[in-house]
C-alpha positions in Angstrom: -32.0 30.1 -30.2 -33.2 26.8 -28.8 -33.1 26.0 -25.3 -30.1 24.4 -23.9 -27.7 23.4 -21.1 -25.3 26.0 -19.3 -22.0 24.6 -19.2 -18.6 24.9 -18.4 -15.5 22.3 -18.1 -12.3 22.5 -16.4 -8.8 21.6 -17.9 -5.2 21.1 -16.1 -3.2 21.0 -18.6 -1.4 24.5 -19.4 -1.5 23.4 -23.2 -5.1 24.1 -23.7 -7.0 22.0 -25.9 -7.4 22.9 -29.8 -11.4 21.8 -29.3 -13.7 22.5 -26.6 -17.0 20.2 -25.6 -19.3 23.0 -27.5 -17.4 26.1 -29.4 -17.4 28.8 -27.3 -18.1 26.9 -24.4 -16.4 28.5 -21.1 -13.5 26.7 -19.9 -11.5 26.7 -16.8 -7.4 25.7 -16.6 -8.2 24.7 -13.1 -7.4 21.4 -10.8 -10.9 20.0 -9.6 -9.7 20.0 -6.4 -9.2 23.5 -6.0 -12.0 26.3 -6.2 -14.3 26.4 -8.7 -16.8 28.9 -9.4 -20.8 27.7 -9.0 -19.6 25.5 -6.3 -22.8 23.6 -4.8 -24.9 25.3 -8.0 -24.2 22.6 -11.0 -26.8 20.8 -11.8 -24.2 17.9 -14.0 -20.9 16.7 -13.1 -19.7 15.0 -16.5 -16.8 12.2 -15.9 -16.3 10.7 -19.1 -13.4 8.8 -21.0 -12.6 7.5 -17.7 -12.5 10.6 -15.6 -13.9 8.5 -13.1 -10.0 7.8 -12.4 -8.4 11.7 -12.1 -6.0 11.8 -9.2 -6.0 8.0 -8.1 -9.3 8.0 -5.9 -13.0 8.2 -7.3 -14.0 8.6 -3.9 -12.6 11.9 -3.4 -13.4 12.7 -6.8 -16.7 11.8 -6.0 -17.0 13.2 -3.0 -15.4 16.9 -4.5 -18.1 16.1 -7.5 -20.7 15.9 -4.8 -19.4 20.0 -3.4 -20.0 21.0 -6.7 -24.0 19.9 -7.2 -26.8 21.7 -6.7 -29.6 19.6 -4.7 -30.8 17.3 -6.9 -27.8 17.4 -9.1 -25.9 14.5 -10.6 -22.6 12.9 -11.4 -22.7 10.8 -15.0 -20.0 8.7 -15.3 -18.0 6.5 -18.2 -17.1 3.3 -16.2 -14.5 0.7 -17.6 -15.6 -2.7 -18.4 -17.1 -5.5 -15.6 -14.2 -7.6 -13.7 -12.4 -4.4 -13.2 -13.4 -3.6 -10.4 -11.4 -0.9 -8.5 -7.9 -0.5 -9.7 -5.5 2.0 -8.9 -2.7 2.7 -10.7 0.1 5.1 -11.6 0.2 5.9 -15.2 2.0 8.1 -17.9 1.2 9.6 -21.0 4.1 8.8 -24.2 3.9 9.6 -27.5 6.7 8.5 -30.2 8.8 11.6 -29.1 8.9 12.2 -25.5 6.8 11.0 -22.3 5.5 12.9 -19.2 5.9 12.3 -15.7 4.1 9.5 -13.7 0.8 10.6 -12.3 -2.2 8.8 -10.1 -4.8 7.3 -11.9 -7.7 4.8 -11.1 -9.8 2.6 -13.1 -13.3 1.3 -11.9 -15.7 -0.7 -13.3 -19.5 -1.5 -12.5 -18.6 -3.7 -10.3 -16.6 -1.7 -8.0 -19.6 0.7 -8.6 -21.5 0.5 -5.4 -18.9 0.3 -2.8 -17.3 3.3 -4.3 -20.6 5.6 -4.3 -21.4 4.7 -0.9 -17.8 5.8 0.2 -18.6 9.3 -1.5 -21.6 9.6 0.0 -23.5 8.9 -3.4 -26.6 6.7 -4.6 -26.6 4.9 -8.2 -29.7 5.8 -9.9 -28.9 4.1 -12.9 -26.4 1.9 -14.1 -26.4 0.2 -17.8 -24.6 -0.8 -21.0 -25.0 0.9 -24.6 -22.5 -0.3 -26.9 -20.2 -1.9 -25.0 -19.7 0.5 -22.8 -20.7 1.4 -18.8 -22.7 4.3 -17.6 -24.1 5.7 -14.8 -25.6 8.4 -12.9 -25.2 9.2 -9.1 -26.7 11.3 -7.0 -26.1 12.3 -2.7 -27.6 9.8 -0.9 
């Protein structure tokens, strides 16, 4: 077996998804705000899709991403689209049959970037554009 990356990913949702990142990848139905096991020993924090924008505040999510690295460690994040800078929001999810309650939700772009990181206690290492879409990768400061 080839060498690899340890990983593991946390879901909220008590409907637990039909696909995981990587079959047979360990999950966790866990806020990530509460406890999480390897706190201060991940080497990664993955916030793609916009996860940048769980719970209404990407500095506290930041700033709990931060708990969870090791020294050295990182958080690579999906960012939305220049000129959005900061935006936060409450937000729903529908569907044709029913919709959910209301929840806190925040969108940030590169340009609301730095402030934010700095407010976690973070540093950008990298920031760029493949595709059309925004990356980047922070690390403590």
């Amino acid at each position: 077996m080839g060498g690899g990356v340890s990983s593991r990913w946390a879901w909220t949702s008590r409907r637990w998804p039909s696909t995981s990142p990587r079959p047979g990848a360990p999950g966790l139905c866990r806020d990530v705000f509460d406890r999480i096991p390897g706190e201060g020993r991940w080497r990664h924090v993955l916030l793609a899709d916009g996860n940048i924008g769980i719970g209404g505040d990407p500095v506290a999510l930041l700033r709990r991403a931060r708990e969870l690295l090791r020294p050295g460690g990182s958080v690579l994040t999906e960012l939305d689209p220049p000129g959005t800078g900061l935006r936060r929001q409450q937000v729903r999810l529908s569907s044709v049959d029913s919709s959910g309650g209301w929840f806190d939700w925040a969108r940030l772009g590169p340009d609301g970037l730095e402030r934010t990181a700095t407010d976690a206690g973070m540093d950008i290492r990298w920031l760029e554009e493949r595709g059309g879409r925004w990356f980047a990768e922070l690390q403590r400061a």
